[in-house]
C-alpha positions in Angstrom: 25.2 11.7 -19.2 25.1 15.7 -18.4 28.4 16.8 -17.0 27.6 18.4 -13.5 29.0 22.1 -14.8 25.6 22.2 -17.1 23.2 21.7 -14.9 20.9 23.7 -12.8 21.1 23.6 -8.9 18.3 22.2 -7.5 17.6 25.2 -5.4 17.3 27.4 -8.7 15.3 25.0 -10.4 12.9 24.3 -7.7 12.3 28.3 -6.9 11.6 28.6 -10.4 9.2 25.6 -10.5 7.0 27.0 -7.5 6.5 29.6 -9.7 5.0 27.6 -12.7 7.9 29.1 -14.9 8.0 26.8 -17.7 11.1 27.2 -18.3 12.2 25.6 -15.5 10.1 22.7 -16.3 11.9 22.5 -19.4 15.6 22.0 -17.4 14.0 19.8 -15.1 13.0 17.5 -18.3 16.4 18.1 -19.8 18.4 16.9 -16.5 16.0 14.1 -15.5 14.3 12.5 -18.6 17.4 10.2 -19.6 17.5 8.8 -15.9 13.9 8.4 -15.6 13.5 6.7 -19.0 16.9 4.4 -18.2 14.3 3.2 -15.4 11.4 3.2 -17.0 13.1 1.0 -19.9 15.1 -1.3 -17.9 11.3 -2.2 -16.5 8.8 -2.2 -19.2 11.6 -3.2 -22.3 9.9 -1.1 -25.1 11.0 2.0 -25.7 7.6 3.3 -27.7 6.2 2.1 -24.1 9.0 3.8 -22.1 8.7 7.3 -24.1 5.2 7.7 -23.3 5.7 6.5 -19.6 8.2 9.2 -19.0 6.0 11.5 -20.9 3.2 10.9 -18.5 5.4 11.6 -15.5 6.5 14.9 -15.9 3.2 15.9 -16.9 1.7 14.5 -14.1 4.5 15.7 -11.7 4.1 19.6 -13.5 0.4 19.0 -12.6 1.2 17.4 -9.0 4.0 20.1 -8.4 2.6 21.1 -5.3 2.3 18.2 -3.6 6.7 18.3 -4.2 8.1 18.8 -0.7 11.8 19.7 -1.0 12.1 19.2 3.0 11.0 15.6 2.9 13.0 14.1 -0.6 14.9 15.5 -3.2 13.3 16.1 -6.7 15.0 13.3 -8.4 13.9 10.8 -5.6 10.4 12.6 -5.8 10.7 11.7 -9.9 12.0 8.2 -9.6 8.9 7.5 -6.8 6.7 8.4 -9.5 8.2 6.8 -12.1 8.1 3.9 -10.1 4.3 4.0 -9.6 3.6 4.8 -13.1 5.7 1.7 -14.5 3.6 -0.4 -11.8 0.2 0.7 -12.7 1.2 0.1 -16.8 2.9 -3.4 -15.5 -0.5 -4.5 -13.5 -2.3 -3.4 -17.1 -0.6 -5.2 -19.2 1.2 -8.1 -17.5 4.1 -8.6 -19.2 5.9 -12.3 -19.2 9.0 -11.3 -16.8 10.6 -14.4 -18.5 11.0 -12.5 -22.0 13.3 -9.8 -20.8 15.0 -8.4 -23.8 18.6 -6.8 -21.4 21.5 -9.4 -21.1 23.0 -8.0 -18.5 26.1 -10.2 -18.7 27.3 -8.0 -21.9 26.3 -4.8 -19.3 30.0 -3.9 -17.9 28.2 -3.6 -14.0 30.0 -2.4 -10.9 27.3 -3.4 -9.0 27.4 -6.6 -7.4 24.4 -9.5 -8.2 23.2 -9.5 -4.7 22.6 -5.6 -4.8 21.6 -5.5 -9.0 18.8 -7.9 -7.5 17.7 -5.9 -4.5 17.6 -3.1 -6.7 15.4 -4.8 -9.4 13.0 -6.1 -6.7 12.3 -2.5 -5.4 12.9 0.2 -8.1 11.5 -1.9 -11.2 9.3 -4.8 -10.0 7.7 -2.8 -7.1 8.4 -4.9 -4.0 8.3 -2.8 -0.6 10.9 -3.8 1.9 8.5 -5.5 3.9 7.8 -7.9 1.4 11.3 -8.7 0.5 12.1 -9.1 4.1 9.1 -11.5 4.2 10.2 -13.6 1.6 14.1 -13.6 2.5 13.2 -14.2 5.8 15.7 -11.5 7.0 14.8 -8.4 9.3 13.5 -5.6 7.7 15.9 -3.2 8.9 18.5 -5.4 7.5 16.9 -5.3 3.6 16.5 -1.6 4.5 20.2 -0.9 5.5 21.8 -3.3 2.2 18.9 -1.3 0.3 20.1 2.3 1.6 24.0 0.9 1.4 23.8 0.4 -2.3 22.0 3.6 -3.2 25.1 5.0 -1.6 27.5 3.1 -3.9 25.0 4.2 -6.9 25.5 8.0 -5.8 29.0 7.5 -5.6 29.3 5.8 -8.8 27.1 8.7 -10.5 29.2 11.5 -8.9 32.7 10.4 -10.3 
């Protein structure tokens, strides 16, 4: 991981971007292609797979620029959305046997609790909306939503240290 001192401020990078500075889209790569592939990975299991996944999302999101709104998400949240829908669209094509996962997480040292690793899985890399995990857990929606925006928190806090 980057330490913090390297990177560009958000504001700096995403002034340069609306102004199609390539440059910028180079940093934006540099500081965000490691977390984006960690998902992208963690979902698909093949890192040939993963590489050209990530690939496809920052050239789609250099493309899709101005559809960015900075007052609505941040750009990392904006990149892991997208991520998110590209890893479902190449999951609906190729249907992979969730059965056959090659990551053991017990050997993963994880600070993140089962019941939140889980939540986690279901929304960021299997694609579930918090609807249908409330539907299936049979708990309220804003419930799922507040454990859901809970451990985000811990995961920030966790990334910041």
């Amino acid at each position: 991981m980057k330490h913090q001192s390297y990177l560009v401020s958000e504001e700096l990078l995403l002034r340069k971007l609306n102004k199609r500075d390539e440059v910028a889209f180079q940093w934006l790569y540099d500081q965000y292609a490691h977390v984006l592939y960690g998902v992208v990975i963690t979902s698909l299991g093949q890192s040939t797979l993963a590489n050209t996944v990530v690939e496809t999302i920052f050239v789609k999101a250099w493309a899709d620029f101005d559809q960015f709104n900075p007052r609505k998400t941040r750009l990392l949240t904006w990149l892991l959305n997208r991520a998110r829908a590209e890893v479902a669209t190449v999951l609906a094509k190729t249907a992979p046997d969730p059965a056959k996962s090659t990551i053991d997480y017990e050997v993963v040292d994880n600070p993140i609790s089962e019941e939140n690793r889980t939540l986690l899985d279901a929304v960021f890399f299997r694609g579930q909306s918090v609807t249908q995990l409330a539907n299936s857990s049979q708990e309220p929606e804003p419930s799922v939503h507040h454990r859901l925006h809970t451990v985000l928190h811990e995961l920030k806090s966790l990334f910041s240290q």
